[in-house]
Backbone atoms as SQL, in Angstrom:
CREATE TABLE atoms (id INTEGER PRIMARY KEY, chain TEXT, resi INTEGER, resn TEXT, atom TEXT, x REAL, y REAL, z REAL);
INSERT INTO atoms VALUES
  (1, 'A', 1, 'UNK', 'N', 14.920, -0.810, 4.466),
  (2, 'A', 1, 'UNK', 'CA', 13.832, -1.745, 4.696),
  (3, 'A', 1, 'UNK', 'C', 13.435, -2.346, 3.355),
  (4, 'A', 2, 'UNK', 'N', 13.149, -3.906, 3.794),
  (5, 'A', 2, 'UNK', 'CA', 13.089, -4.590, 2.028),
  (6, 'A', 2, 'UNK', 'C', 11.654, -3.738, 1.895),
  (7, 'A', 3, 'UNK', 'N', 11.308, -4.030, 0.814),
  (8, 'A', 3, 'UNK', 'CA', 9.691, -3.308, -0.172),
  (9, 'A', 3, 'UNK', 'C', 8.599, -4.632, 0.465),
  (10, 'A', 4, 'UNK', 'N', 9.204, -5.953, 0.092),
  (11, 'A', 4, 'UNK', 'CA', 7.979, -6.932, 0.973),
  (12, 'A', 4, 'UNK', 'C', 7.408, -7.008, 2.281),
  (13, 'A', 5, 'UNK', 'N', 7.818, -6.965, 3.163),
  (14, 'A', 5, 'UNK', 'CA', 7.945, -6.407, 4.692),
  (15, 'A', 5, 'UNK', 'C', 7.149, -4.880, 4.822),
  (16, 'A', 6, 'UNK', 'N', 7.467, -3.909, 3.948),
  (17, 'A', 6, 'UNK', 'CA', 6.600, -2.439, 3.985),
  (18, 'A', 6, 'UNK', 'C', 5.510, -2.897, 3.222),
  (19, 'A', 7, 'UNK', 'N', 5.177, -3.810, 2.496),
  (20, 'A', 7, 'UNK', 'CA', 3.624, -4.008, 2.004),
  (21, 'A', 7, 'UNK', 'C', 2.839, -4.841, 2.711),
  (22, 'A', 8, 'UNK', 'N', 3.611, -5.511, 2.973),
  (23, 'A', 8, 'UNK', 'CA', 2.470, -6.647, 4.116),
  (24, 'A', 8, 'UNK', 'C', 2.276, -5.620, 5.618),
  (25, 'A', 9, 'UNK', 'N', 3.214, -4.957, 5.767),
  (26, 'A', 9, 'UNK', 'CA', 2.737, -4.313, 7.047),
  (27, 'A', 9, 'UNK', 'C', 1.758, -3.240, 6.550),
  (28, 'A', 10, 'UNK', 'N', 2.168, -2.385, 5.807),
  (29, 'A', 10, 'UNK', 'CA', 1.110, -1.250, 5.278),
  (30, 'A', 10, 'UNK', 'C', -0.247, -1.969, 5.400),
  (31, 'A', 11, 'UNK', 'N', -0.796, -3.242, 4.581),
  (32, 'A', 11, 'UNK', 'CA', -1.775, -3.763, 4.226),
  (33, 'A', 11, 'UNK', 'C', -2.410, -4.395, 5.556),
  (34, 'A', 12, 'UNK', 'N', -1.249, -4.999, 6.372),
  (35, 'A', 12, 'UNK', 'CA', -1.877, -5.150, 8.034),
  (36, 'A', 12, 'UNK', 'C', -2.279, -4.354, 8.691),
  (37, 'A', 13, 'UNK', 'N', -1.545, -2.953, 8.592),
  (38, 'A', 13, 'UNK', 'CA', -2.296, -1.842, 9.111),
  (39, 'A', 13, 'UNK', 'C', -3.750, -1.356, 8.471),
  (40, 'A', 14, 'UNK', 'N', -3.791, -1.309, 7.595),
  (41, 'A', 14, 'UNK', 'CA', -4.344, -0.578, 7.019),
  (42, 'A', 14, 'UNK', 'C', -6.005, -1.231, 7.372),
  (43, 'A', 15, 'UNK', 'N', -5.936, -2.653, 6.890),
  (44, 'A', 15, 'UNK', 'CA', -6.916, -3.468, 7.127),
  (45, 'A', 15, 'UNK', 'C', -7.398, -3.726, 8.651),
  (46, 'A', 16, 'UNK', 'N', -6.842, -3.624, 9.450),
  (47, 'A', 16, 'UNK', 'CA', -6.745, -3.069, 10.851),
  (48, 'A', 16, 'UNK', 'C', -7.909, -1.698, 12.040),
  (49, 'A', 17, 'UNK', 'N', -7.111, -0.880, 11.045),
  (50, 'A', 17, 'UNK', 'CA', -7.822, 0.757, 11.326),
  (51, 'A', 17, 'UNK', 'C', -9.354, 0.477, 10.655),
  (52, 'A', 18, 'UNK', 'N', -9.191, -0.092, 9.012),
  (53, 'A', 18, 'UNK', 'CA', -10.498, -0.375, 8.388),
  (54, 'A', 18, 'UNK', 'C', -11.729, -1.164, 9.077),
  (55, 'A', 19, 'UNK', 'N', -10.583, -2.328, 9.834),
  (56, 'A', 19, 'UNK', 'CA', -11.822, -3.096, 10.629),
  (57, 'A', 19, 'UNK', 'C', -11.894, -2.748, 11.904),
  (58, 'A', 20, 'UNK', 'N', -11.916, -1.597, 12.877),
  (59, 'A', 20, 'UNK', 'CA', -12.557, -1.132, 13.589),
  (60, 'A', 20, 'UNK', 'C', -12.914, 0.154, 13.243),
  (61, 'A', 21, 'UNK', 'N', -12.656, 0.631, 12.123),
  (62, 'A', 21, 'UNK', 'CA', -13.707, 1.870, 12.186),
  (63, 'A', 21, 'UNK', 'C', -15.774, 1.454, 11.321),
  (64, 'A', 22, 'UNK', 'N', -14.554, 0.430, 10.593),
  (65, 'A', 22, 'UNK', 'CA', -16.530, 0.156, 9.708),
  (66, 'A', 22, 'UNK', 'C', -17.040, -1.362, 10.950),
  (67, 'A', 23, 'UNK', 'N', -16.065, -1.760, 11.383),
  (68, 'A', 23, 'UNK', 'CA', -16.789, -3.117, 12.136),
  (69, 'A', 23, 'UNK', 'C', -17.222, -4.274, 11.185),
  (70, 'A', 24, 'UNK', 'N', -17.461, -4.300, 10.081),
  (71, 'A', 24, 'UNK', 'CA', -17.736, -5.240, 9.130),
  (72, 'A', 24, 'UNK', 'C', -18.132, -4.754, 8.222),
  (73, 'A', 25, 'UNK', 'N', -18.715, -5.471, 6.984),
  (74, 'A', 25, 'UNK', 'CA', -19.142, -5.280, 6.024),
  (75, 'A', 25, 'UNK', 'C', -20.286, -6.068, 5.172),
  (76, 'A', 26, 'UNK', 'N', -21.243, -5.817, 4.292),
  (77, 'A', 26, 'UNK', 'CA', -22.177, -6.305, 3.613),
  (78, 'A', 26, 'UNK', 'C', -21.936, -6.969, 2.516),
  (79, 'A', 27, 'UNK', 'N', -22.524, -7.637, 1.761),
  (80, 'A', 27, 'UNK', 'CA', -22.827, -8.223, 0.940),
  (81, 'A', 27, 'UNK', 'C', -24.368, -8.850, -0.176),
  (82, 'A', 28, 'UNK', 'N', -24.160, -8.886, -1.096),
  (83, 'A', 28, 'UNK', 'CA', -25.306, -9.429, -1.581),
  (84, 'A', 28, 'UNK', 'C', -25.092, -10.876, -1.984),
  (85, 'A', 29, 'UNK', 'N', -26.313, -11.702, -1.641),
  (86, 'A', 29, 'UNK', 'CA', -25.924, -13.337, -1.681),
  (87, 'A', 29, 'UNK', 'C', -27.255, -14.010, -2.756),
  (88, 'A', 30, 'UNK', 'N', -26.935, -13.817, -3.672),
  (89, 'A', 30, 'UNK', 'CA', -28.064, -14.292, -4.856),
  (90, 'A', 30, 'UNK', 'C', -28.488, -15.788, -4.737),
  (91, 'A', 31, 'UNK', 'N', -29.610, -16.294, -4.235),
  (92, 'A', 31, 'UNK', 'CA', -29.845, -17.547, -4.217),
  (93, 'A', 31, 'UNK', 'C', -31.093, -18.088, -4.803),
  (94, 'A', 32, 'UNK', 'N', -31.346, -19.345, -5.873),
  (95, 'A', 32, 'UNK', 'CA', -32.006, -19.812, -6.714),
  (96, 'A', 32, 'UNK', 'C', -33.201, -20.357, -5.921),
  (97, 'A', 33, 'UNK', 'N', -34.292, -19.848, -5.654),
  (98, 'A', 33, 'UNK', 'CA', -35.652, -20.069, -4.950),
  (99, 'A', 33, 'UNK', 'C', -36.313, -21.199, -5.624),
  (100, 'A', 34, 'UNK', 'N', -36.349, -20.960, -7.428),
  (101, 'A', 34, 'UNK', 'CA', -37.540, -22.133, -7.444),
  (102, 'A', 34, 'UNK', 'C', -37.087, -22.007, -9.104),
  (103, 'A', 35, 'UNK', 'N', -37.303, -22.683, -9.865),
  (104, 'A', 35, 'UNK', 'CA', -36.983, -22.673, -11.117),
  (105, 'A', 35, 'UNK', 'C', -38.272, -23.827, -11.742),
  (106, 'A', 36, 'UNK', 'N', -38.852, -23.308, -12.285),
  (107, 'A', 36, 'UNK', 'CA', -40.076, -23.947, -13.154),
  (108, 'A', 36, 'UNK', 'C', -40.297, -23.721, -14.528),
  (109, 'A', 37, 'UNK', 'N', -39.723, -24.594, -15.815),
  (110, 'A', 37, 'UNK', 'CA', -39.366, -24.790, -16.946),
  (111, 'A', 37, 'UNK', 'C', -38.869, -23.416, -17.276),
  (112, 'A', 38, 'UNK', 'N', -39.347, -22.416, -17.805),
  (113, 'A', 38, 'UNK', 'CA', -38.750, -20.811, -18.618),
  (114, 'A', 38, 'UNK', 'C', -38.283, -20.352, -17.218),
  (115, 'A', 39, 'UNK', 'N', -39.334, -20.332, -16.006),
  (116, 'A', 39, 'UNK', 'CA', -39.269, -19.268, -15.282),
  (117, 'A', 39, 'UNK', 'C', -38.053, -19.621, -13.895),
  (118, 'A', 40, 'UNK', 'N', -37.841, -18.620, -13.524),
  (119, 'A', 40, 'UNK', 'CA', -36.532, -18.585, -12.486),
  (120, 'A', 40, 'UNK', 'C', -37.050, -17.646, -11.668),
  (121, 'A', 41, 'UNK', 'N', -36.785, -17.977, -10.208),
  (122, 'A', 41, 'UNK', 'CA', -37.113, -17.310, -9.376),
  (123, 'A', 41, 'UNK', 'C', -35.903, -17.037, -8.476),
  (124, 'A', 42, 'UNK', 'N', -35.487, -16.132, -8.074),
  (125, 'A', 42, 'UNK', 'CA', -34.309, -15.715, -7.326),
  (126, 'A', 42, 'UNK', 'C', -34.586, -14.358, -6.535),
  (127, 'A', 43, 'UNK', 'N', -33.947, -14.963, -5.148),
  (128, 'A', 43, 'UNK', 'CA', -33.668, -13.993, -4.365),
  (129, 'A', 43, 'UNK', 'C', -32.930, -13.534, -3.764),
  (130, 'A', 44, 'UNK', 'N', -32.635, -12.343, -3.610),
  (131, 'A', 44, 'UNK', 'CA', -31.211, -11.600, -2.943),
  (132, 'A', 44, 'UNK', 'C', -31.283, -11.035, -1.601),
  (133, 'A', 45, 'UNK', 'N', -29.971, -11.602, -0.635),
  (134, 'A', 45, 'UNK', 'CA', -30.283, -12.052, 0.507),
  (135, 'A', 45, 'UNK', 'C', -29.326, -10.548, 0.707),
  (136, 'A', 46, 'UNK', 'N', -29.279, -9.728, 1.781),
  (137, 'A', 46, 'UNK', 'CA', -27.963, -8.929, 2.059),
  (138, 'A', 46, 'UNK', 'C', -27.804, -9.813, 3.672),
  (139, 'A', 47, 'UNK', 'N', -26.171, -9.995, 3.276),
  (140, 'A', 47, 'UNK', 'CA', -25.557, -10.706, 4.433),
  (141, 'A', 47, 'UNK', 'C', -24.341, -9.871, 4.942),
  (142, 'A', 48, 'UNK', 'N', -23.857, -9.769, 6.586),
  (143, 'A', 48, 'UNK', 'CA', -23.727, -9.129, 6.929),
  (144, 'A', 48, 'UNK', 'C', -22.757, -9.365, 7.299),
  (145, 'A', 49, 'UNK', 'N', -21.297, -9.475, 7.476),
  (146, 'A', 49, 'UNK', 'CA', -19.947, -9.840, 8.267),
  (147, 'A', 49, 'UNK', 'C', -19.554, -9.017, 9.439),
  (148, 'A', 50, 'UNK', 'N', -19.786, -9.062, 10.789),
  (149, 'A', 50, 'UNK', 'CA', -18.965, -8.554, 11.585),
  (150, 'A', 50, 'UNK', 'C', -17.702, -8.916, 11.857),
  (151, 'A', 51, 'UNK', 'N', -16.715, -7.577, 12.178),
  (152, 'A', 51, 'UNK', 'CA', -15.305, -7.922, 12.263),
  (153, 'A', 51, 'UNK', 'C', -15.359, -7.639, 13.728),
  (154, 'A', 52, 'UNK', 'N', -14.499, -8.500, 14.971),
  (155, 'A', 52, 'UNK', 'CA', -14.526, -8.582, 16.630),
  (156, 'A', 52, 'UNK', 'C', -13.084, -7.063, 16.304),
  (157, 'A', 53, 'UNK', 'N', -13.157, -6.652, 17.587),
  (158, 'A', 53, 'UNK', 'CA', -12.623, -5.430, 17.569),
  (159, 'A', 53, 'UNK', 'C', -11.434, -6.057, 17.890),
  (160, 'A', 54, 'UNK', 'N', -10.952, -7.353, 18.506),
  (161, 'A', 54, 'UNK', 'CA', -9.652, -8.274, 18.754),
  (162, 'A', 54, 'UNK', 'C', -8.954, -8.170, 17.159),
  (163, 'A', 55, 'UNK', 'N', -10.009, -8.680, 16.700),
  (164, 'A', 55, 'UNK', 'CA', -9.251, -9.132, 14.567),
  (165, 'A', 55, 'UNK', 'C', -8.794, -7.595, 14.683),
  (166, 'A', 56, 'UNK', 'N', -8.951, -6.577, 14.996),
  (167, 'A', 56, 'UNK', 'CA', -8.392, -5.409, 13.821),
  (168, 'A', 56, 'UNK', 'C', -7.244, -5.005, 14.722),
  (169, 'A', 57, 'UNK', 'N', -7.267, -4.945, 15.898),
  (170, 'A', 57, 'UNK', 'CA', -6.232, -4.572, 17.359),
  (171, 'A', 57, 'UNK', 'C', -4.906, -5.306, 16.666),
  (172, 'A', 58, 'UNK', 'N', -4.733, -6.903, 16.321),
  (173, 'A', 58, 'UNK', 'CA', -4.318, -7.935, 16.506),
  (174, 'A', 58, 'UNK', 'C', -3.624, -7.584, 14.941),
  (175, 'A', 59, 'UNK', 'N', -4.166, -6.919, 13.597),
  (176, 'A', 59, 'UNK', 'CA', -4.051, -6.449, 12.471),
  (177, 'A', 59, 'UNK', 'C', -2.938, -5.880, 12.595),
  (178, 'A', 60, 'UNK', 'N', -3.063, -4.620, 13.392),
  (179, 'A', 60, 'UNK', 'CA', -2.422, -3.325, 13.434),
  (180, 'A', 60, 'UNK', 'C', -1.361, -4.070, 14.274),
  (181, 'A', 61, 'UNK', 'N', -1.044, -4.412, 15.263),
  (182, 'A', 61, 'UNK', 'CA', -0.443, -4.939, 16.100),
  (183, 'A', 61, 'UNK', 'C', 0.597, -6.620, 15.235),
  (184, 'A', 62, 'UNK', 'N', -0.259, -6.722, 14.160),
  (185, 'A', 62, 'UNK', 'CA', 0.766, -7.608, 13.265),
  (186, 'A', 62, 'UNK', 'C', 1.910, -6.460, 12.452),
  (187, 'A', 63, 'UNK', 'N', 0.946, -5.463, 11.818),
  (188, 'A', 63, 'UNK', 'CA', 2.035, -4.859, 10.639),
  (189, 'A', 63, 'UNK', 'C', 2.657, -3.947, 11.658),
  (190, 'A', 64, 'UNK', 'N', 2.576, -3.686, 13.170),
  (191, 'A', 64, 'UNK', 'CA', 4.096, -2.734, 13.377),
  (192, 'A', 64, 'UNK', 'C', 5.390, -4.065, 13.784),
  (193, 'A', 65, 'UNK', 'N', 4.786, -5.279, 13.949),
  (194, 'A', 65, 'UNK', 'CA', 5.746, -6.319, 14.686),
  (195, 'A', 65, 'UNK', 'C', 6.586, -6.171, 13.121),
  (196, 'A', 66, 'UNK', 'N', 5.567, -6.715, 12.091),
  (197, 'A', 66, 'UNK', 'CA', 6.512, -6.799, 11.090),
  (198, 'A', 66, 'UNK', 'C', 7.070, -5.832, 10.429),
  (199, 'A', 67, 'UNK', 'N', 6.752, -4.379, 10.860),
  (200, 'A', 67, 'UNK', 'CA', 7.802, -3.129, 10.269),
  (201, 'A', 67, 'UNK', 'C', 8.957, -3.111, 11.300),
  (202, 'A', 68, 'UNK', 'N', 8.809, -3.436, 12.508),
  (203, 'A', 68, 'UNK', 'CA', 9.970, -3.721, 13.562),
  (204, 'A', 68, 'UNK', 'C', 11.043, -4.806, 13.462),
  (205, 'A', 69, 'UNK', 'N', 10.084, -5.793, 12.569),
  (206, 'A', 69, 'UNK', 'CA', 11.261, -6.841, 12.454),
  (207, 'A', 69, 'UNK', 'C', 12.923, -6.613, 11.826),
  (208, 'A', 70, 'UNK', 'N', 12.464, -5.926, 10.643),
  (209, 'A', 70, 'UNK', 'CA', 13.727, -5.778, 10.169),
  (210, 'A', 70, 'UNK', 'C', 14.665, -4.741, 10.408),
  (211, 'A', 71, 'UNK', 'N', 14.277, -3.992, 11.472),
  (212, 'A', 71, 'UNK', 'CA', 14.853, -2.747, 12.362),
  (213, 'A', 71, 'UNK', 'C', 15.608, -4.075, 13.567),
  (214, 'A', 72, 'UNK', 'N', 14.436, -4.196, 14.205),
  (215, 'A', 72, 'UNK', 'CA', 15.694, -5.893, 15.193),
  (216, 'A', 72, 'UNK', 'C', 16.574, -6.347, 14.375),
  (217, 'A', 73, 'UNK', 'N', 16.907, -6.863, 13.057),
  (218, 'A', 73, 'UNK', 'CA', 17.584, -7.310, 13.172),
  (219, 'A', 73, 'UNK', 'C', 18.805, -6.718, 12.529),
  (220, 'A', 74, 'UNK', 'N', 19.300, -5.802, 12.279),
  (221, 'A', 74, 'UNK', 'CA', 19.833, -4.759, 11.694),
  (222, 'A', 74, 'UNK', 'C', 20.534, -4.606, 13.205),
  (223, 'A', 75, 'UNK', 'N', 19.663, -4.105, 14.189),
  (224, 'A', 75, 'UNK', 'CA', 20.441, -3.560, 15.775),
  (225, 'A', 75, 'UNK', 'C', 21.102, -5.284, 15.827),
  (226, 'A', 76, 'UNK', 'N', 20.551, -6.464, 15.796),
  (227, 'A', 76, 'UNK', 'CA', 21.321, -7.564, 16.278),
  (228, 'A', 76, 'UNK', 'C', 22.438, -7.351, 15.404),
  (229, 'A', 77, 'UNK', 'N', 23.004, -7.089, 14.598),
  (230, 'A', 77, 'UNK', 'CA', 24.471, -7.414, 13.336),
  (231, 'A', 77, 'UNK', 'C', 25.330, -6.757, 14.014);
């Protein structure tokens, strides 16, 4: 099996299992409120990403197509 094909699938899987066990993930989103000559005012927002349980099914279900691929075509020769 080539090495490119086992990393993109590893990384499809992997990202996969990740997005249905956490469901999404957080963030902090720093945004500039008001700025008045010296002074700066800023506030930090936490924003929230949900991942649909389809995206991670559809993940996992990419990296075995593509660890299978090059097993098909090996049986086609």
């Amino acid at each position: 099996m080539k090495t490119p094909y086992l990393i993109v699938a590893v990384v499809l899987i992997v990202a996969g299992i990740m997005g249905l066990a956490y469901g999404g993930f957080t963030y902090n989103k720093e945004t500039q409120a008001a700025k008045l000559g010296p002074l700066e005012l800023t506030i930090t927002e936490k924003e929230t990403v949900n991942i649909p349980v389809w995206a991670g099914v559809a993940s996992i279900l990419a990296g075995a197509g593509v660890l299978a691929l090059p097993l098909m075509k090996q049986q086609v020769k």
